[in-house]
Structures are given as C-alpha cells and as structure tokens.
PDB file of N, H, CA, C and O in Angstrom:
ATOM      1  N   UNK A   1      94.635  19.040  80.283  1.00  0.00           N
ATOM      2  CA  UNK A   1      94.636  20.364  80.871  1.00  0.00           C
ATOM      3  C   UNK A   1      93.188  20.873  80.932  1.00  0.00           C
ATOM      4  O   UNK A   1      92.425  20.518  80.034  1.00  0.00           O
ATOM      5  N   UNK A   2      92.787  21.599  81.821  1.00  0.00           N
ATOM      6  H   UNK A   2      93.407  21.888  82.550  1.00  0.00           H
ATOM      7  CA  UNK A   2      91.279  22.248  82.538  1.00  0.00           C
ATOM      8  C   UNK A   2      91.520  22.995  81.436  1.00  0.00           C
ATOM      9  O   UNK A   2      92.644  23.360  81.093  1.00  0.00           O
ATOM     10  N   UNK A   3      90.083  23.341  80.628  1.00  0.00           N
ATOM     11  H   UNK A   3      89.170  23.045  80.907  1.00  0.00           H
ATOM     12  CA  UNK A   3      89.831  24.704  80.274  1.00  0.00           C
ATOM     13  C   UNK A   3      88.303  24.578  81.009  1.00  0.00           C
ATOM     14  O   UNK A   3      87.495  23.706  81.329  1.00  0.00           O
ATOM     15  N   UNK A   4      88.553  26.813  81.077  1.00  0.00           N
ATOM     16  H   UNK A   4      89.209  27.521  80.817  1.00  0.00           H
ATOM     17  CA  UNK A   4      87.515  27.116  81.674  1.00  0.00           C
ATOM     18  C   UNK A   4      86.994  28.143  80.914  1.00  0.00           C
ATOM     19  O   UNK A   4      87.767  29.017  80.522  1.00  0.00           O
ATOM     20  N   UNK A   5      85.773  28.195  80.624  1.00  0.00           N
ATOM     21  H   UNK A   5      85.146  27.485  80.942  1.00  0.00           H
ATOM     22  CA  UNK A   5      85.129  29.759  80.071  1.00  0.00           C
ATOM     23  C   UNK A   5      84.758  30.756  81.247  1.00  0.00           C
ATOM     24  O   UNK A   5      84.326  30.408  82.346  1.00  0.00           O
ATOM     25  N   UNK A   6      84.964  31.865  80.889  1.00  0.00           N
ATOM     26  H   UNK A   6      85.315  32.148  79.996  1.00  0.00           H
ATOM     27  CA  UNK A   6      84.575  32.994  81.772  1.00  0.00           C
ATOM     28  C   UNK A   6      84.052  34.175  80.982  1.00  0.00           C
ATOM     29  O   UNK A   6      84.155  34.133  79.756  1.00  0.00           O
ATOM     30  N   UNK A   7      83.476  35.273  81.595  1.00  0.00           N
ATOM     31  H   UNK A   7      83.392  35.307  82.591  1.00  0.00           H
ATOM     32  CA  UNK A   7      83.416  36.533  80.696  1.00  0.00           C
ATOM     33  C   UNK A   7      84.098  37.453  81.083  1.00  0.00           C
ATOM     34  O   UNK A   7      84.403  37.807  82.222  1.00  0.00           O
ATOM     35  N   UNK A   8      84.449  38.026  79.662  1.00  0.00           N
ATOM     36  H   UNK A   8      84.201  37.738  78.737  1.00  0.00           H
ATOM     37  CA  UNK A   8      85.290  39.662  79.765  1.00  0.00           C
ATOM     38  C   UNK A   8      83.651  40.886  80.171  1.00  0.00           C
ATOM     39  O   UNK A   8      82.431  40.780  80.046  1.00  0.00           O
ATOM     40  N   UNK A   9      84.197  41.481  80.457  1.00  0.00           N
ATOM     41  H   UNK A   9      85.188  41.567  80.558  1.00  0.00           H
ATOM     42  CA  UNK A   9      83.260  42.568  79.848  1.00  0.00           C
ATOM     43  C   UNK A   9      82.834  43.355  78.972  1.00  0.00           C
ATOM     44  O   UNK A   9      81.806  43.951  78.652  1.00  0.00           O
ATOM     45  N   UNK A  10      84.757  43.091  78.400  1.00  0.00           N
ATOM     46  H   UNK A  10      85.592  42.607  78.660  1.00  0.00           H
ATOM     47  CA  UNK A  10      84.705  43.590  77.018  1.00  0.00           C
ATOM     48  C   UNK A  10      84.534  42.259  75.642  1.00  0.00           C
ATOM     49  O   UNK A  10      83.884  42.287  74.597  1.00  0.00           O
ATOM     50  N   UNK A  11      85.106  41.579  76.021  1.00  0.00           N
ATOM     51  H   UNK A  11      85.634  41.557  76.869  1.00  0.00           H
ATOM     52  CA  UNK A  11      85.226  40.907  74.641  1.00  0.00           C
ATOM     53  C   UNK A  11      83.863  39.669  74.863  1.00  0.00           C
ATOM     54  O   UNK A  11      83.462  38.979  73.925  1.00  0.00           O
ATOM     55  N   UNK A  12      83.270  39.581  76.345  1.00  0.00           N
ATOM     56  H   UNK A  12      83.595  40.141  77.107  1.00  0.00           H
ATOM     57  CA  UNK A  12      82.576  38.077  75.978  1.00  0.00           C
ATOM     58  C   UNK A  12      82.998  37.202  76.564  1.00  0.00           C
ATOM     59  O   UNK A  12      83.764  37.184  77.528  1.00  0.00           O
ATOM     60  N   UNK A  13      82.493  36.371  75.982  1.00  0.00           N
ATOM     61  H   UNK A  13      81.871  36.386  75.199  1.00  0.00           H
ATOM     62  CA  UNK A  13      82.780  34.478  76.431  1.00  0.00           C
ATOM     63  C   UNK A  13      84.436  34.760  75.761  1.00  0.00           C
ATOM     64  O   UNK A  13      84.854  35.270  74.721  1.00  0.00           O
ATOM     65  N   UNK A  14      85.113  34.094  77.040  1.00  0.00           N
ATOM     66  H   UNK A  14      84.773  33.680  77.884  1.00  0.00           H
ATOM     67  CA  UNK A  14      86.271  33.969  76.699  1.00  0.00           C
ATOM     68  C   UNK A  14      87.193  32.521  77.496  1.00  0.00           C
ATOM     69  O   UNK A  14      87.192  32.338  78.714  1.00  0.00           O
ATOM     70  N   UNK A  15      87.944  31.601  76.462  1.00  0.00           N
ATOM     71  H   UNK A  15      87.945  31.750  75.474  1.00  0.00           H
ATOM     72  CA  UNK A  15      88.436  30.053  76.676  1.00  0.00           C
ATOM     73  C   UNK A  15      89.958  30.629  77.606  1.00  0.00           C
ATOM     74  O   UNK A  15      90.771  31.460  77.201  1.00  0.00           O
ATOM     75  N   UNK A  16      89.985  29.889  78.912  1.00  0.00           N
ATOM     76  H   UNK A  16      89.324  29.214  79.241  1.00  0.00           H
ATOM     77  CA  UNK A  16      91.194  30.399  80.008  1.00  0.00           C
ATOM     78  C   UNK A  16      91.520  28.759  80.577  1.00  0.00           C
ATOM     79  O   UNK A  16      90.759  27.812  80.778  1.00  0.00           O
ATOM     80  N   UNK A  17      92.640  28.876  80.691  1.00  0.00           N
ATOM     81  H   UNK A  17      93.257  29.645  80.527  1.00  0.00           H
ATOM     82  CA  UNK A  17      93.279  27.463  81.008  1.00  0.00           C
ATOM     83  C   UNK A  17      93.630  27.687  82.690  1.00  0.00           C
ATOM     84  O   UNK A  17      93.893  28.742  83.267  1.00  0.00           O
ATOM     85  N   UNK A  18      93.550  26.558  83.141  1.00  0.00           N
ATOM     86  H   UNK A  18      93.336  25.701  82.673  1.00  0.00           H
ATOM     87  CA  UNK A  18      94.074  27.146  84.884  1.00  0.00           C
ATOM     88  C   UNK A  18      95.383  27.815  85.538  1.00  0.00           C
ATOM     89  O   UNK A  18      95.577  28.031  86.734  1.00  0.00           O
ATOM     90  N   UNK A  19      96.234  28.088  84.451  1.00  0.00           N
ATOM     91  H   UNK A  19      96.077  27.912  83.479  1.00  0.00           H
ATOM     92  CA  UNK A  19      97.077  29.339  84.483  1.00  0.00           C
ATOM     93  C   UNK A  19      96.909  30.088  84.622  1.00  0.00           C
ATOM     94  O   UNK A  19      97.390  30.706  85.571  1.00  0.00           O
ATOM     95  N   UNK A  20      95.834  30.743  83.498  1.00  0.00           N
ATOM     96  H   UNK A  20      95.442  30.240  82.728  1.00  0.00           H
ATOM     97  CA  UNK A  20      95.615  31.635  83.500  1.00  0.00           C
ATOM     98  C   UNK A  20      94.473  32.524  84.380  1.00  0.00           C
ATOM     99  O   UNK A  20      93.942  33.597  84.095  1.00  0.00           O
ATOM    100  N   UNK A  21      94.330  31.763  85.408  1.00  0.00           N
ATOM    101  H   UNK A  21      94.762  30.892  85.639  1.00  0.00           H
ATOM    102  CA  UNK A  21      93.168  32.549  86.490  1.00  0.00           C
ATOM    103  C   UNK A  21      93.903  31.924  87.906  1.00  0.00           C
ATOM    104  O   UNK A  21      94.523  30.872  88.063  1.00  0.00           O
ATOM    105  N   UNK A  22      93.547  33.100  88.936  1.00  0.00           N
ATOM    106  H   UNK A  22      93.043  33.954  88.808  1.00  0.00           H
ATOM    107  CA  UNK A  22      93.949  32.796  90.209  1.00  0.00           C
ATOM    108  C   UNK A  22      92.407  33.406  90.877  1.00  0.00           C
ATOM    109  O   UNK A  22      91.503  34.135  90.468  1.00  0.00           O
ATOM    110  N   UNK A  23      92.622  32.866  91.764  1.00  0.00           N
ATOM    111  H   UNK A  23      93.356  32.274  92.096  1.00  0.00           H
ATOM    112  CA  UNK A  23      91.242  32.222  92.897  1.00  0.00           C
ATOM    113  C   UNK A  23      91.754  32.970  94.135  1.00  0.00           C
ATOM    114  O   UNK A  23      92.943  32.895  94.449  1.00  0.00           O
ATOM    115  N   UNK A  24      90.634  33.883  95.033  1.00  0.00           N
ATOM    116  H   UNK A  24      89.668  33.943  94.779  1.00  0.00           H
ATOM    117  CA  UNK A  24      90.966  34.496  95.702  1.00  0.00           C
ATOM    118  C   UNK A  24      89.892  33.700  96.471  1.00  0.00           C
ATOM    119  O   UNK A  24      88.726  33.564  96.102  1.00  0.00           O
ATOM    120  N   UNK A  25      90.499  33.139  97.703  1.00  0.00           N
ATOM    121  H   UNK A  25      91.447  33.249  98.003  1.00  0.00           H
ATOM    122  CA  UNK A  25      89.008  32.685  98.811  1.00  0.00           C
ATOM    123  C   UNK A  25      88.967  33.436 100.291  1.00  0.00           C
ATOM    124  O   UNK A  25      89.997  33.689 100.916  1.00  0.00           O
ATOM    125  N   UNK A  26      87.766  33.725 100.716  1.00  0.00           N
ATOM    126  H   UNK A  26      86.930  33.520 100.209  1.00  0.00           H
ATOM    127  CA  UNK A  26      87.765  34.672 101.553  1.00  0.00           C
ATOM    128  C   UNK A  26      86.324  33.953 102.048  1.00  0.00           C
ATOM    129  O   UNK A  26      85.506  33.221 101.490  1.00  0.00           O
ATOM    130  N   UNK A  27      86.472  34.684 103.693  1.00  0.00           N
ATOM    131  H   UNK A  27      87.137  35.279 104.145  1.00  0.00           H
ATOM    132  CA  UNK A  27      84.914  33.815 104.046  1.00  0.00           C
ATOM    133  C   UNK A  27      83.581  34.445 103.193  1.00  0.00           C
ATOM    134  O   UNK A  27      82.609  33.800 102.801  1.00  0.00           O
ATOM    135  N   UNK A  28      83.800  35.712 103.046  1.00  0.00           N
ATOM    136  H   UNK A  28      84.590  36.236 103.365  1.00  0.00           H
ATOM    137  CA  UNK A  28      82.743  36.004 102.374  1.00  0.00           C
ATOM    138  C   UNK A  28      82.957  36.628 101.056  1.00  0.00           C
ATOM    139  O   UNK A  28      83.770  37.545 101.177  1.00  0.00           O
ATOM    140  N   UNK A  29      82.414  36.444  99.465  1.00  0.00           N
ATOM    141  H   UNK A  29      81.753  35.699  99.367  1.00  0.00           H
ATOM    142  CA  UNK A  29      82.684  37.479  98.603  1.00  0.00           C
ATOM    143  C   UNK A  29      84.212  37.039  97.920  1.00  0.00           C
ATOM    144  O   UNK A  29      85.095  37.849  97.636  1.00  0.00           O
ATOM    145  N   UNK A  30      84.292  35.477  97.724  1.00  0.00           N
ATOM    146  H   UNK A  30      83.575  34.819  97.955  1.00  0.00           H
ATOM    147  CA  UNK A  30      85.434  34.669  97.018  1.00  0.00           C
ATOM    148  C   UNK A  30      85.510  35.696  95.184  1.00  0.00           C
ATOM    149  O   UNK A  30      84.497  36.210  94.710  1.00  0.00           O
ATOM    150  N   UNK A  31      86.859  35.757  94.505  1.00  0.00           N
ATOM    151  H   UNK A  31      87.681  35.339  94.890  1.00  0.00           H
ATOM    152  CA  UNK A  31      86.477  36.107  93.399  1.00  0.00           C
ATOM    153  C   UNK A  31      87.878  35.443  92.652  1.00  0.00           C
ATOM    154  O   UNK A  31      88.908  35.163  93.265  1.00  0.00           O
ATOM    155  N   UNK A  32      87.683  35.281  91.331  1.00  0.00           N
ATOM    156  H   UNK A  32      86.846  35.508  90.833  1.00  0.00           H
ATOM    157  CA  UNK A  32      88.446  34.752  90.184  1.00  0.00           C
ATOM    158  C   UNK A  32      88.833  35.895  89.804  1.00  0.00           C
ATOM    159  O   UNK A  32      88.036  36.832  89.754  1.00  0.00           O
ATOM    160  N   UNK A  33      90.388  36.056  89.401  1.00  0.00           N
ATOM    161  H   UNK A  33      91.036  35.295  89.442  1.00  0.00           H
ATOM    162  CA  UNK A  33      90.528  37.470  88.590  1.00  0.00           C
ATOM    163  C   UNK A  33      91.740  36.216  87.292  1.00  0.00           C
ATOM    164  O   UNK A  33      92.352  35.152  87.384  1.00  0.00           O
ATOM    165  N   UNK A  34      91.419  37.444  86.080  1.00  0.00           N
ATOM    166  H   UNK A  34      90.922  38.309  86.006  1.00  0.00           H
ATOM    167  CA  UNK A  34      92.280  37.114  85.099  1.00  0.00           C
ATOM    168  C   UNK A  34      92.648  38.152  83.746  1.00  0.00           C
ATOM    169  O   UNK A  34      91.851  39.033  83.423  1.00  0.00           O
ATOM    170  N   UNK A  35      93.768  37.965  83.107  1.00  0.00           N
ATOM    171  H   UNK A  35      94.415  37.249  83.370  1.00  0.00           H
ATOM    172  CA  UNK A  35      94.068  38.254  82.152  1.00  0.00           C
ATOM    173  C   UNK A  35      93.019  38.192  80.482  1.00  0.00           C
ATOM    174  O   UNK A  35      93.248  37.193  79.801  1.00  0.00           O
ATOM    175  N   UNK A  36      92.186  38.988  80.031  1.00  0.00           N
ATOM    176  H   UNK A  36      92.000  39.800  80.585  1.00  0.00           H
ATOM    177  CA  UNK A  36      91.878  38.680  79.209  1.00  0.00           C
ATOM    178  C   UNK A  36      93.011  38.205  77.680  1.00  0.00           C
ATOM    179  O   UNK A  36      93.900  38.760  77.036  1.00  0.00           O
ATOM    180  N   UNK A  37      92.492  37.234  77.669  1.00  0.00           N
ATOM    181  H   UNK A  37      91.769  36.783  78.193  1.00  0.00           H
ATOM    182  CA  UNK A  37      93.417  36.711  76.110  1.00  0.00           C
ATOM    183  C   UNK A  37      93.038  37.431  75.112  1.00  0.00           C
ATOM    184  O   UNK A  37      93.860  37.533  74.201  1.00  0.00           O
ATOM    185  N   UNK A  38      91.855  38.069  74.971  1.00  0.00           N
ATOM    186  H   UNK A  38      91.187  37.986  75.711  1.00  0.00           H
ATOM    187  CA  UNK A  38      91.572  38.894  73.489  1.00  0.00           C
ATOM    188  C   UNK A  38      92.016  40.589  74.075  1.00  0.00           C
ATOM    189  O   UNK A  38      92.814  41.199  73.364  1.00  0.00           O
ATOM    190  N   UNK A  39      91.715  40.988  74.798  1.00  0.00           N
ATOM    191  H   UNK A  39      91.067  40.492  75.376  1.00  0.00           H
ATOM    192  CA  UNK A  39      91.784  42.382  74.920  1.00  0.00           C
ATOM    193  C   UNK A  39      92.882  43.221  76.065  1.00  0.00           C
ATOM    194  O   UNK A  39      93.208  44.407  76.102  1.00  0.00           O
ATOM    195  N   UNK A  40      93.344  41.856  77.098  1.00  0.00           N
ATOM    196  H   UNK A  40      93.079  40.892  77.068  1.00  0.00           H
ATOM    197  CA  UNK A  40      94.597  42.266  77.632  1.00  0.00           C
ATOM    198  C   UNK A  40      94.091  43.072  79.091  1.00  0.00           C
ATOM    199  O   UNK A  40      94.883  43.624  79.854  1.00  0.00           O
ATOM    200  N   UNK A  41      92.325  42.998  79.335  1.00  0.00           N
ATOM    201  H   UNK A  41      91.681  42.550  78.715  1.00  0.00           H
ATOM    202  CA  UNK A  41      92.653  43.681  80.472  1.00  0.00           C
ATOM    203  C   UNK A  41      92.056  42.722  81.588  1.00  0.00           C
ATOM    204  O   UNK A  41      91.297  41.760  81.470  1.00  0.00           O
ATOM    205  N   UNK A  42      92.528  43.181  82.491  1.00  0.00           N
ATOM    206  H   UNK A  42      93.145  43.962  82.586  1.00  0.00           H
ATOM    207  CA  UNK A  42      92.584  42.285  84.071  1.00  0.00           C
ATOM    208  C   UNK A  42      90.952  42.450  84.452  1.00  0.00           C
ATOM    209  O   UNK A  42      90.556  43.554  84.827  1.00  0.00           O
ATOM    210  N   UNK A  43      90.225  41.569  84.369  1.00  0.00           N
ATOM    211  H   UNK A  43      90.546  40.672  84.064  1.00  0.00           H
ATOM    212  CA  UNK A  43      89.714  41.190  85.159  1.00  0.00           C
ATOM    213  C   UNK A  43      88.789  40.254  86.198  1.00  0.00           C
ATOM    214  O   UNK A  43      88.932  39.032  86.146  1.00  0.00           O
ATOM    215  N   UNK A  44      87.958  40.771  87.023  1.00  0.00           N
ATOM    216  H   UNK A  44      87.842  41.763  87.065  1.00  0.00           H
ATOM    217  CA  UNK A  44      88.026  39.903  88.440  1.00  0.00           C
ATOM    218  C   UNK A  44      86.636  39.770  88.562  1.00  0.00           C
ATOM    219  O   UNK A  44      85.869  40.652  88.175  1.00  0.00           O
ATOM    220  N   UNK A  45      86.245  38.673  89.098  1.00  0.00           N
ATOM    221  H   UNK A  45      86.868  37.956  89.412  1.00  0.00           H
ATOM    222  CA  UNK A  45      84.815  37.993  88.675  1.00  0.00           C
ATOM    223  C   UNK A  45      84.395  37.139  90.210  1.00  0.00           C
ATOM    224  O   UNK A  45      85.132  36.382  90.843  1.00  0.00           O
ATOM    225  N   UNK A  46      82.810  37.593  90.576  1.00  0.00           N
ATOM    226  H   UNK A  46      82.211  38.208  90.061  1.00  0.00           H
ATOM    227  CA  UNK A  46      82.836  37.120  91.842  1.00  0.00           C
ATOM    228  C   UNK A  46      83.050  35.355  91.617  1.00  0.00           C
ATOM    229  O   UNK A  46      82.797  34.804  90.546  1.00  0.00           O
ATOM    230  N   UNK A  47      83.526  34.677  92.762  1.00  0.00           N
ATOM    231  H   UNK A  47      83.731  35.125  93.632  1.00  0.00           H
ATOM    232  CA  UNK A  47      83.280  33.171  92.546  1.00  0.00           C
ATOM    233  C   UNK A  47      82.304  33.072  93.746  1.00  0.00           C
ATOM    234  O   UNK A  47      82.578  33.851  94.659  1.00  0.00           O
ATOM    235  N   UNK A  48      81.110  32.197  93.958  1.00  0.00           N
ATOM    236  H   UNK A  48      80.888  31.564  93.217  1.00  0.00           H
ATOM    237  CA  UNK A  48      80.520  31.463  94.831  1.00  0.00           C
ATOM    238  C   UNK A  48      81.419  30.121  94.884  1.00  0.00           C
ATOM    239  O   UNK A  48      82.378  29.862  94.157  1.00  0.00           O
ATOM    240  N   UNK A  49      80.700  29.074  96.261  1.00  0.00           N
ATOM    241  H   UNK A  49      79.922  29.284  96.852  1.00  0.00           H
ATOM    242  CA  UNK A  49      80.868  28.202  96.883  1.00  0.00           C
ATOM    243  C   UNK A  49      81.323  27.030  95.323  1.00  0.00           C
ATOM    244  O   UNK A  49      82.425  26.603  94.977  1.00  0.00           O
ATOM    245  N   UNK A  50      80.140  26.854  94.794  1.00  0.00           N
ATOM    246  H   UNK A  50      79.246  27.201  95.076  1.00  0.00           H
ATOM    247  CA  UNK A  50      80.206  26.038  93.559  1.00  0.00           C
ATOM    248  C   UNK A  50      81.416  26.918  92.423  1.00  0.00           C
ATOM    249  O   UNK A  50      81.498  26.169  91.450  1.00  0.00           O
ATOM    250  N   UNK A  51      81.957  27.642  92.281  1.00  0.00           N
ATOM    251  H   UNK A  51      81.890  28.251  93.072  1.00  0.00           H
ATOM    252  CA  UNK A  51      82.807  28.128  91.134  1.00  0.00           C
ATOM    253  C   UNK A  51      83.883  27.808  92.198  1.00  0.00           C
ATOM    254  O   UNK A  51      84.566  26.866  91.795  1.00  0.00           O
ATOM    255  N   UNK A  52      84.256  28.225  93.337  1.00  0.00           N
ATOM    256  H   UNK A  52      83.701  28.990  93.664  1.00  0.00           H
ATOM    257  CA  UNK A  52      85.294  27.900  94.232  1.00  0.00           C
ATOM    258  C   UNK A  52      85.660  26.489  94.020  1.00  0.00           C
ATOM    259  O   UNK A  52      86.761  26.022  93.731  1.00  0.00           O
ATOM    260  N   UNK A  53      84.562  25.911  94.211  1.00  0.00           N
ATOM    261  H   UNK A  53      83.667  26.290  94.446  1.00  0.00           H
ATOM    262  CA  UNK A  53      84.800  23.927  93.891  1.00  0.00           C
ATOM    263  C   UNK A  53      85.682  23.687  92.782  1.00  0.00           C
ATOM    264  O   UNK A  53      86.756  23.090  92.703  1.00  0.00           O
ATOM    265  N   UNK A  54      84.847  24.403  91.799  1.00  0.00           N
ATOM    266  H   UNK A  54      83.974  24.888  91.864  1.00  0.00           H
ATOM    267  CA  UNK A  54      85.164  23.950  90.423  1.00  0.00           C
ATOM    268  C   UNK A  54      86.042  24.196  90.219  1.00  0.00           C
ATOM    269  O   UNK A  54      86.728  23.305  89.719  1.00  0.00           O
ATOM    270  N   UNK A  55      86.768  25.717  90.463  1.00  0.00           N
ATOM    271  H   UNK A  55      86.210  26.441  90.868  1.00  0.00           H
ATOM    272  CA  UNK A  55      88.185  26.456  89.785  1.00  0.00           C
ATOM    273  C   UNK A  55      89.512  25.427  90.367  1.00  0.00           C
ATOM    274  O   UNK A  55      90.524  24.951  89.852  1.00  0.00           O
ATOM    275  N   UNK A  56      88.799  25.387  91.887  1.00  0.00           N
ATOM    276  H   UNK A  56      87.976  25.773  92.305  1.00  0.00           H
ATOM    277  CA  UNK A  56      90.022  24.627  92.977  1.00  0.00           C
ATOM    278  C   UNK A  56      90.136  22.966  92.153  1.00  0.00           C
ATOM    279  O   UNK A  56      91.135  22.465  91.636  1.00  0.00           O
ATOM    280  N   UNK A  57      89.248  22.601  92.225  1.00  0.00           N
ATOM    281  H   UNK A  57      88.437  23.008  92.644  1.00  0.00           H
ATOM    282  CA  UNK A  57      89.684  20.943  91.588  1.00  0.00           C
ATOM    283  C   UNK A  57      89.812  21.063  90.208  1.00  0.00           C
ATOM    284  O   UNK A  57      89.659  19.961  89.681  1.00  0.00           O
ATOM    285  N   UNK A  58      90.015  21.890  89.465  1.00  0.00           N
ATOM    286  H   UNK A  58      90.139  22.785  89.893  1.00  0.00           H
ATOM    287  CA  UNK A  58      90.352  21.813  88.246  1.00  0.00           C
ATOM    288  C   UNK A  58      91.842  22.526  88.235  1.00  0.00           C
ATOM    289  O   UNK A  58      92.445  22.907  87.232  1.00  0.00           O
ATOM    290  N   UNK A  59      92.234  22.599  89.457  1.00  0.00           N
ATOM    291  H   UNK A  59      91.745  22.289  90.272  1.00  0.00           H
ATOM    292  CA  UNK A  59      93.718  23.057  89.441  1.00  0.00           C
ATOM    293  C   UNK A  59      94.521  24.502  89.385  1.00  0.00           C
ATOM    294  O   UNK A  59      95.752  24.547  89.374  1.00  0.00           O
ATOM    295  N   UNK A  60      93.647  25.726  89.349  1.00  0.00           N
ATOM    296  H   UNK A  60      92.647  25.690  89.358  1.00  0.00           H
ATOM    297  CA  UNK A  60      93.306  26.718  89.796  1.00  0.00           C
ATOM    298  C   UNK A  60      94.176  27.183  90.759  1.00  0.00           C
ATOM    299  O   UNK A  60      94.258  26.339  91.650  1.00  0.00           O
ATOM    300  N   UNK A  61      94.721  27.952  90.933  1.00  0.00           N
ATOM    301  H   UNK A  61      94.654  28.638  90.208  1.00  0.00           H
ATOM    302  CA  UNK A  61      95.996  28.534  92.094  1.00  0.00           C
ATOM    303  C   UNK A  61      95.298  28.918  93.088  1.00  0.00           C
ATOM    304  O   UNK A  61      94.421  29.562  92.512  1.00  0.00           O
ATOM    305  N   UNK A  62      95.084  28.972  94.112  1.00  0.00           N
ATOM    306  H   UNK A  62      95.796  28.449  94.580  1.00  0.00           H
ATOM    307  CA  UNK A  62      94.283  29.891  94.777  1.00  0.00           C
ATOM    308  C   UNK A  62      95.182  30.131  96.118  1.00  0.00           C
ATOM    309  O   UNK A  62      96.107  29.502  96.631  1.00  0.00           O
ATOM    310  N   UNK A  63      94.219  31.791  96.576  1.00  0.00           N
ATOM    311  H   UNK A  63      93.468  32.302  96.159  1.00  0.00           H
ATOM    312  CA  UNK A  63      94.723  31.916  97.773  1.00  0.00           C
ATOM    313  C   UNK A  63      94.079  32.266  98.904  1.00  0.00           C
ATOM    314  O   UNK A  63      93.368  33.246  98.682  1.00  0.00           O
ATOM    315  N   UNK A  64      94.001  31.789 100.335  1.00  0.00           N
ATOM    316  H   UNK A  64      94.579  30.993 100.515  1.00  0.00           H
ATOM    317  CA  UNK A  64      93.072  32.313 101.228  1.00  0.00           C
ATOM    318  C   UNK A  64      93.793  33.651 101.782  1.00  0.00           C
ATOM    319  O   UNK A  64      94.930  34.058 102.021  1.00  0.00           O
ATOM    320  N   UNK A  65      92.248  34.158 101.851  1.00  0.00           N
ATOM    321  H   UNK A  65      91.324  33.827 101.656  1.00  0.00           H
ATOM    322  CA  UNK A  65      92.533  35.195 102.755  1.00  0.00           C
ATOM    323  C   UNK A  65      91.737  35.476 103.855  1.00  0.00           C
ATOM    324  O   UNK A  65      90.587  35.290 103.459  1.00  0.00           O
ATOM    325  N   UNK A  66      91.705  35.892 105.257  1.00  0.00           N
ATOM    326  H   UNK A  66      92.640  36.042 105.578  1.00  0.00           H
ATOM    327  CA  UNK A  66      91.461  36.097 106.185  1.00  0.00           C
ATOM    328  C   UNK A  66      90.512  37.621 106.192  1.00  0.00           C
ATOM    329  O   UNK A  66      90.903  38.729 105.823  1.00  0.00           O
ATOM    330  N   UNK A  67      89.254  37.265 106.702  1.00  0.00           N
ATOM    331  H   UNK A  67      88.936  36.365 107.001  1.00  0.00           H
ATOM    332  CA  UNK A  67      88.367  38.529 106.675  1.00  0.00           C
ATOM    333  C   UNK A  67      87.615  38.714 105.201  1.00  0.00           C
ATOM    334  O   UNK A  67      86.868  39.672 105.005  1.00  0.00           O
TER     335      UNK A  67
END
C-alpha cells in the first residue's frame, strides 16, 4: 500500500495512505484535498504536474474537471 506525507496546517507532516486523499485535476491549479488523521480537519493542498504524477500512479482517486 502507497503511503504519502503531506502537511496539515495545523498539525504538520502528516502519514496518508491513498484512501485517504482524492486528487482534483483541472487544466490549471490541480489540488489534493484530505482528512487530517491527527486533528480531523479537511484540508486541500495545491498539486502541480509532478504531485499529479505521483498521487495518480500511486493509486490516488482522482477526478477531472473541466475549466
């Protein structure tokens, strides 16, 4: 199973499995949003071209969107 680190804002470096993040792709201004595991709040983190790669082949849900 993928693990991925990301940051909270609140808590930090925080360990997220590819469940637990969904992938928003858009032509411009792609972003990762998620559940923090320590503090419970949602949130959403820009992705570039290279984090798009990474999240998507590591199994990552994602969804396009148009515009």
């Amino acid at each position: 199973m993928a693990m991925f680190t990301a940051r909270c804002p609140v808590c930090g470096r925080v360990e997220l499995s590819a469940e637990q993040l969904r992938l928003v792709v858009r032509p411009s201004k792609s972003f990762y949003v998620f559940r923090c595991p320590n503090c419970d709040d949602s949130v959403r983190r820009p992705a570039g071209e290279k984090i798009v790669e990474l999240l998507s082949d590591g199994g990552v849900a994602s969804m396009k969107v148009a515009g």
